[in-house]
Each structure stands twice: as structure tokens, then as C-alpha cells.
N, C-alpha and C positions, 0 to 999 in steps of 0.2 A: 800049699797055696792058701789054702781057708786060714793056715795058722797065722801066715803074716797080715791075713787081712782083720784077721782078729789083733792080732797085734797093732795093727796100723790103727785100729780102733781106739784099743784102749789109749794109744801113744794122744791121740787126739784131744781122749776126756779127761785124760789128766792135764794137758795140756791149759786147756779149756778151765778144768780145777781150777789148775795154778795160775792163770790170768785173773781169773774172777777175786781168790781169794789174792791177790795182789793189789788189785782195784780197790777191793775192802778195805787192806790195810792202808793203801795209800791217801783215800778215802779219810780215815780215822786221826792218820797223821796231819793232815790239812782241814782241820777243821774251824781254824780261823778264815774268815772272810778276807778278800785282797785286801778291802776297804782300812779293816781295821790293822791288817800290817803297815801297811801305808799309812797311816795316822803314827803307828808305833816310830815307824822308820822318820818321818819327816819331822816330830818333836826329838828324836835321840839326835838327829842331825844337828839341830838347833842347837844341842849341848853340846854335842862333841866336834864343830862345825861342819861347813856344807863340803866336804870333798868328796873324792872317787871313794877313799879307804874308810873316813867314815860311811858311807854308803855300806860299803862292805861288811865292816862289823854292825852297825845296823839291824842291818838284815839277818846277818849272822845271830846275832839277838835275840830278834823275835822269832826267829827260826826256835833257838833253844826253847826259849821259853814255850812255846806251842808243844814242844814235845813233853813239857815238862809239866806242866797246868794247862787244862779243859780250856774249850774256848768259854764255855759255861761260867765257869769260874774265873775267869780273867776277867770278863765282862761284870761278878760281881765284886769284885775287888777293885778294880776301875773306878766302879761306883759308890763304894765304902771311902775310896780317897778323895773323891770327887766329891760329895757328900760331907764327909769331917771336915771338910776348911769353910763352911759356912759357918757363920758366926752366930753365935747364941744356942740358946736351948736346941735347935732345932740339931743342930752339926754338932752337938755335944752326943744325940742317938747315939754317931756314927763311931766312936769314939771309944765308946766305954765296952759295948757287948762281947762276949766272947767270941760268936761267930765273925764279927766285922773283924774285929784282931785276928783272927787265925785266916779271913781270907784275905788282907793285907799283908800279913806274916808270910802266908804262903807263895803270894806276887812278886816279894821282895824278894824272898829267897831264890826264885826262879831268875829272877834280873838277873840276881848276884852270880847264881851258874852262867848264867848267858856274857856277865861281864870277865867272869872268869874265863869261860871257853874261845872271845870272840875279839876282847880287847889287849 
């Protein structure tokens, strides 16, 4: 009788484990804001027009891409694109640097999985 109650213990804390570190991961996976999928989702719409199935890949999309590049990093890549189309010296910064290219490079490349997997 003590064995199973030992038993029904540990069944418990691993249990328990495995929820936790589930949460973690799930956590880690969803590290983009609603906000900014929602921004994602409603400009891709705009290009791919407003239907159910664009909806679909969409989301499908930014889905990929969240798995694929930090929300950290999408956020500075955003802003490296957003940033170079201003005119003059100033969006010329954004342009030339290594790191702005490689976290542009890197944003694109994630689209491109996402256009791949979703479209």
C-alpha cells in the first residue's frame, strides 16, 4: 500500500514536471504579441486579398515566422525596413550596415519559409 502511494506521488510530480515545462515551452513559442500578429496578418491580407483562405495562410505565416526568428528580432528588422525608406542621409544609416542587412536578410528569409510552408 505505501508503494503505490509512493507511486501515485511521484505519478503526480512528474506530472506536474511536464505541465510546467510545457507551459515554458509554449511560453517561448508565443513570444510574439497578439498585437503584432495582427498587424502581420491584416497587411499580408491587404496583399494577398481579404478572404477566409488568405486569413488562413496569413496566419499560417506569421505562425512560421515566430518559430523561426525572436520576437526581439523581428521587431529589429521591422525597424531597419522601416527606417531605410526614409529619404536622405538619414535612411541611407539603415542601409549600408552589416547588422541592419543581416537582420533584414534574416526577416526575409523567414517570410520566404512561411511563404513556402503556407502559400
Amino acid at each position: 500500500m505505501m508503494l503505490l502511494q509512493g507511486a501515485g506521488r511521484l505519478g503526480l510530480v512528474l506530472a506536474a514536471a511536464a505541465a510546467a515545462q510545457f507551459a515554458a515551452g509554449a511560453a517561448e513559442l508565443n513570444d510574439y504579441p497578439t498585437a503584432a500578429r495582427a498587424d502581420y496578418v491584416f497587411a499580408c491580407m491587404k496583399t494577398n486579398g481579404e478572404t477566409r483562405p488568405a486569413l488562413e495562410k496569413c496566419s499560417c505565416s506569421i505562425d512560421v515566422i515566430a518559430s523561426i526568428l525572436p520576437y526581439d528580432r523581428y521587431i529589429a528588422a521591422e525597424a531597419v525596413l522601416s527606417l531605410s525608406q526614409v529619404p536622405g542621409r538619414f535612411g541611407a544609416m539603415f542601409q549600408s550596415p552589416e547588422q541592419a542587412r543581416a537582420a533584414t536578410n534574416d526577416l526575409r528569409r523567414a517570410q520566404a519559409e512561411g511563404e513556402v510552408r503556407c502559400f
